[in-house]
N, C-alpha and C positions, 0 to 999 in steps of 0.2 A: 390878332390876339393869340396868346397860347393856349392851346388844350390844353385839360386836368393832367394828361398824360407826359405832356411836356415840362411840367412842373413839378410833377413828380417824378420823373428823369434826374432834372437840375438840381432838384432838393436832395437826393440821393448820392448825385454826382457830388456834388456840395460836401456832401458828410461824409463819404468815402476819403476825397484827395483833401479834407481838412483836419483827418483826421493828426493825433503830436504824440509820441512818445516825451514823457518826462523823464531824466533817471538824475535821481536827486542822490547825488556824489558825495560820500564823505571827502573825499581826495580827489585832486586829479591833477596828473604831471603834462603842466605846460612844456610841449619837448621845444617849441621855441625862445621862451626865457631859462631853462632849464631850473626852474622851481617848479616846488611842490604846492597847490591852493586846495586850499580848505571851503569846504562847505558850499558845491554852485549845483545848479542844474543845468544840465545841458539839455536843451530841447531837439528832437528830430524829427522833420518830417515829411515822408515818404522818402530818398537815401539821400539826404543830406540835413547834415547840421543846422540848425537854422537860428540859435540862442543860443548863449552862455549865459546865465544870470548869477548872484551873489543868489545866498541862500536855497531853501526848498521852495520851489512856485509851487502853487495852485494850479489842479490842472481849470479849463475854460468851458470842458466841453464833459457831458456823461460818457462820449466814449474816447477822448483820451486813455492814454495808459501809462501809469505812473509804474516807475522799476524803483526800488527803495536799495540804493548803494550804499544806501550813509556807510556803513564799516567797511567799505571798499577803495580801495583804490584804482584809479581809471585812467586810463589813457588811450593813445590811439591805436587799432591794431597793429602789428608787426607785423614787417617786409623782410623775406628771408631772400639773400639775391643770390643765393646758392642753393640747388635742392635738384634731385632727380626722382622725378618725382613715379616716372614707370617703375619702381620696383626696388628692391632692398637688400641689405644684405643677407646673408644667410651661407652656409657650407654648401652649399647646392648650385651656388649663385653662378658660377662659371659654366656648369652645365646645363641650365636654364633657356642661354642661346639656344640652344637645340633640342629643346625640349615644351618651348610656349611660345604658342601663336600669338599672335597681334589680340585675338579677343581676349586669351587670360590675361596680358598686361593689362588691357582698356580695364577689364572688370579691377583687376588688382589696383593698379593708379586709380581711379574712381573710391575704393576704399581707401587708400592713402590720402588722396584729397581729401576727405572730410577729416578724417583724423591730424589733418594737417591745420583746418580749420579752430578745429576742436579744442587745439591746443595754443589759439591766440592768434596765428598768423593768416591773414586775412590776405595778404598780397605774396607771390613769390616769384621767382625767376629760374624755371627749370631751365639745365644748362648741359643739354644732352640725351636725348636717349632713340625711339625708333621713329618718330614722328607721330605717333598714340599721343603724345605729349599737346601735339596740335589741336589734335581731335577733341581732346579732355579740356582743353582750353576754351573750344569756342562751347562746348556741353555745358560748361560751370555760370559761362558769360550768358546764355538761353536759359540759367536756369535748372538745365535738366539733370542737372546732376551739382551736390554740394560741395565745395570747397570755395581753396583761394582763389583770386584773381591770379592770372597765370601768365608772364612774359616768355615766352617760349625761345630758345635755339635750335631748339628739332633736331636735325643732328651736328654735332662736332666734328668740324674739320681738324684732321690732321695729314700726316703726312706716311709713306708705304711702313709700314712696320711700326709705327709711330703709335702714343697714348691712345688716339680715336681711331684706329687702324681697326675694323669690327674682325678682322681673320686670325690676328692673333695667338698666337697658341694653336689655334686648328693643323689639321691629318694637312700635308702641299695640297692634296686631291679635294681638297672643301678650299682652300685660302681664295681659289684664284687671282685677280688682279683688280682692287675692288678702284673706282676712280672719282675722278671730282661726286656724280651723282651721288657716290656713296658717304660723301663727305670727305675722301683720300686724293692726296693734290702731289705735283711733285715738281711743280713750275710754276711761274705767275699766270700765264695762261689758265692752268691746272685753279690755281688761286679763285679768279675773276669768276670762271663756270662754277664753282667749288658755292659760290659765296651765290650765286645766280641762280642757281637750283632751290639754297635755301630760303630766297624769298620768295622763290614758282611755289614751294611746298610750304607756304604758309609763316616762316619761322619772323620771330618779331626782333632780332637780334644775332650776331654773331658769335659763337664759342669757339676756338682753336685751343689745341694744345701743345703750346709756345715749346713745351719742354716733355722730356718720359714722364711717365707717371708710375707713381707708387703700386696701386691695384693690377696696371695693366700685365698682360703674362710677357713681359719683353726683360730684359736683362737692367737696362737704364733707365732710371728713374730721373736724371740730371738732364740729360743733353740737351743741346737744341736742336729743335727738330723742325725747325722752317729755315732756309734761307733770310737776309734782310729785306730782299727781294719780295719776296713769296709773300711776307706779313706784312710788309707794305702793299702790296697789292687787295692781299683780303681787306686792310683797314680803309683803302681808297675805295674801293670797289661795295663795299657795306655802306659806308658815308654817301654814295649816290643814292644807295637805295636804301638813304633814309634809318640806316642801322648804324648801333655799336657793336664793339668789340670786344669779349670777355674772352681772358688768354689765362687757361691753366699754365702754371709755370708754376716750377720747384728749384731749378738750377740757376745761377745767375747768367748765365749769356743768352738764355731765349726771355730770359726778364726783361733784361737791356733791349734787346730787340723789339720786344713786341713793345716796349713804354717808348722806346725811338720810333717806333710806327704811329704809336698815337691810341692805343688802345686805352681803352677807359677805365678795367678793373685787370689787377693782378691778380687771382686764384688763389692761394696757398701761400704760394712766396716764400716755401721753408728756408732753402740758402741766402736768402737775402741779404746782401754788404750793406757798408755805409753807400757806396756808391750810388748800387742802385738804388737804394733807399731816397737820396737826394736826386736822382734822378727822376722817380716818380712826384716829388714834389716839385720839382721846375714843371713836371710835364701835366701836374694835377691827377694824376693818377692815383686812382685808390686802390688799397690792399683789402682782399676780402680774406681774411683769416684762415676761418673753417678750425677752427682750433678744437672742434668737437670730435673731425673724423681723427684726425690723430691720436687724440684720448683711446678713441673707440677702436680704431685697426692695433694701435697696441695691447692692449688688453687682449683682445681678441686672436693674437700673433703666439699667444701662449698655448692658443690648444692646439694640440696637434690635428693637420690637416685642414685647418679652418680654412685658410688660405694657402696657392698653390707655394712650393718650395720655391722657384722662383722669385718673390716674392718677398718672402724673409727677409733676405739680407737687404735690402731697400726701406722697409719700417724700420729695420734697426740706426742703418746711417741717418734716416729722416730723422727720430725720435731723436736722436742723441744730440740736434743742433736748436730742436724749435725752441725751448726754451730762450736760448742766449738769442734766440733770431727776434722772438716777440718782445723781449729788455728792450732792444738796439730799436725794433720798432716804435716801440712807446717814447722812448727816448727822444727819437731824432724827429716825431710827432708826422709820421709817415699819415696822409689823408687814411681814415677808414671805412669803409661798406660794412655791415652783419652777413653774415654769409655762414652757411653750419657745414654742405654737400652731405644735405639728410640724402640716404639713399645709403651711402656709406656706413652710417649708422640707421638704428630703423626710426621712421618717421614718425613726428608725437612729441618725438625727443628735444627738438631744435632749441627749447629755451635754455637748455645747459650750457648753450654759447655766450647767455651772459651771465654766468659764472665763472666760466672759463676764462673770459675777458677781463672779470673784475681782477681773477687771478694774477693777471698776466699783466695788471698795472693800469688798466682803464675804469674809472670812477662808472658806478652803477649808472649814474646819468647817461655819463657820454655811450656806454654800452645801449641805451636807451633810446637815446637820440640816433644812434649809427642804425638802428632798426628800424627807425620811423620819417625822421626828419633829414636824413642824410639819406635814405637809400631814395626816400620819395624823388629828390631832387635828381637822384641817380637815372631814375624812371622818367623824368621830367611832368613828372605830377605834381611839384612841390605846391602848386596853389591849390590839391586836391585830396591829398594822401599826408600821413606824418606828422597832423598835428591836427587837435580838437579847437576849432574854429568858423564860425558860422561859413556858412557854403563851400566848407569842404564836404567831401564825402563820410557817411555815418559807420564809418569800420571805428569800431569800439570795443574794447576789452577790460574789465576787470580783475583783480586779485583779492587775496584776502588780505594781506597786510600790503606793506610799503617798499616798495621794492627798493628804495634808496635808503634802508635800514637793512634788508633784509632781500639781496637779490635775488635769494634760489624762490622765493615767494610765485616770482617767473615762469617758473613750472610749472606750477597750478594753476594756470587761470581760469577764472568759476563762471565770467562770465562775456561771451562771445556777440557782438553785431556786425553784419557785415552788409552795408549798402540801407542800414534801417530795419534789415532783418535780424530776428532773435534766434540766436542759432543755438545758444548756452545759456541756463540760466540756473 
């Protein structure tokens, strides 16, 4: 027989894990039929979905908890698959290297996380920075610290002189010869270690930078900057161990390359032809925009000194094609991921990418669905993440209006759940 004490355990135990959030929905955007329903409840409990119901239920129990959405709008949280998430930008930003330890990033990133949170997006995919990135990843996952759920690359592989090259711009007497460990390759050999280190150091994915980069202190912003060689190898060498491949690229011949290796998302894609355009779609490859940073380093290209002179004349050629690049995008119906590369801009910001988008000829929906239901699959979470449906996971978000009337609504989101937790309300 049981003791009083053991039944009083059970009874307890009972009322604790039976515990149900109701949130009785004015709205809520099914991102898998790509309608809008009127008037359900969505039941949750403990981090996952567990009902959809038509109208407002009744809760069952006195300590249920009823959330009253009627004049909201709902859906599931946003997946940003671009974000760097250690740190931002600012006029200081290049002298920063040499000037912040590992702990002021952790603390800084840890603030960026919740505000990253904060602002709707409950899943993300940092794509580069010191490996702080790691650490913050598994702190969010225990708990100990609030934000998104965190796919990390830890650091970016590139190639000597190249986009992810950390010496850059440095005095020769600081550059020295930084190599694979450091994320810097200049062989397939180089490659394989390159990509081996980053899963010894934890990273859940692979980043290269297929092409120069616009921010970095180097002259080229176009080139390619791996052999065919070299990005095949990192794509083989990832795919054993279990990873993909995200390839910053702005030029078209390390596009071509790294979508002929087999990588998964394009980065930016500024130059983008028809070519490669069709070539990412024989290859299934998707285009993660980031249509945000470009907004944002233009503007910002105006003050002087904001960023280094080098640097200039690279936003300028960039800016002067994206437009007619994201036409030919929409156009020729190139696959797309959401993706901001908050970091670039400051963090908080990220849902200005689906206005940006609407801008740029994709219907509020599909801009919708590319954050939720399309990256989830990207994640390979699609029976978990990206759509509000019993035994998926409880990342939830709200608005005040309707975003498929009114997309910058996006920006405000009032209110936040991540896993069954009420983070915003």
């Amino acid at each position: 027989m049981k003791t009083l004490l053991q039944i009083a355990i059970l009874i307890f135990s009972v009322s604790i894990f039976s515990q149900n959030t109701y949130l009785h929905c004015g709205k809520i955007i099914d991102t898998k039929s790509g309608k809008v329903l009127t008037e359900k409840t969505i039941v949750v409990s403990g981090k996952k979905i567990t009902a959809i119901r038509d109208g407002y239920m009744s809760t069952k129990r006195a300590d249920d908890v009823v959330i009253d959405l009627k004049d909201k709008t709902v859906m599931p949280g946003f997946i940003d698959m671009h974000v760097h998430i250690e740190g931002e930008t600012s006029p200081t930003r290049y002298l920063e290297r040499f000037t912040k330890n590992n702990a002021d990033v952790a603390f800084t990133s840890a603030e960026i996380a919740n505000r990253t949170l904060m602002a709707g997006f409950t899943t993300v995919r940092d794509l580069g920075g010191s490996g702080v990135n790691v650490a913050l990843r598994d702190a969010i996952a225990k708990g100990k610290v609030s934000g998104p759920r965190i796919f990390t690359a830890e650091k970016a592989i590139g190639t000597t002189g190249g986009h992810a090259d950390p010496t850059n711009g440095m005095r020769k007497d600081l550059m020295g010869d930084p190599g694979p460990t450091e994320g810097v390759i200049n062989s397939p050999e180089d490659a394989r270690k390159a990509v081996r280190q980053r899963y010894k150091n934890g990273a859940d994915l692979i980043k290269i930078t297929a092409t120069g980069g616009v921010l970095s202190v180097a002259k080229n912003g176009q080139n390619a900057q791996f052999t065919q060689e070299e990005v095949n190898e990192i794509v083989k060498t990832a795919k054993e161990y279990g990873m993909v491949v995200a390839a910053h690229a702005h030029g078209k011949e390390g596009m071509k390359r790294a979508v002929i290796a087999g990588v998964q998302t394009i980065e930016h894609g500024s130059f983008m032809d028809k070519e490669v355009a069709t070539l990412m779609k024989q290859n299934n490859t998707y285009l993660v925009p980031t249509i945000s940073a470009g907004r944002y380093v233009e503007e910002k290209a105006k003050i002087p000194n904001y960023y280094p002179p080098v640097i200039l004349p690279k936003i300028t050629s960039t800016m002067e094609v994206l437009d007619d690049t994201f036409k030919m995008v929409v156009n020729e119906n190139v696959p797309i991921a959401f993706g901001t590369d908050a970091g670039v801009f400051p963090h908080g910001e990220n849902a200005k990418e689906f206005r940006y988008m609407v801008e740029a000829g994709w219907t509020p929906m599909f801009s919708i669905q590319s954050a939720t239901l399309t990256n989830a699959k990207l994640l390979d979470m699609e029976a978990e993440l990206g759509q509000l449906k019993p035994n998926f996971i409880a990342d939830i978000v709200a608005t005040n209006d309707d975003p498929t009337e009114d997309i910058k609504t996006l920006e405000n989101v009032v209110f936040v759940m991540k896993e069954g937790k009420i983070y915003k309300q």
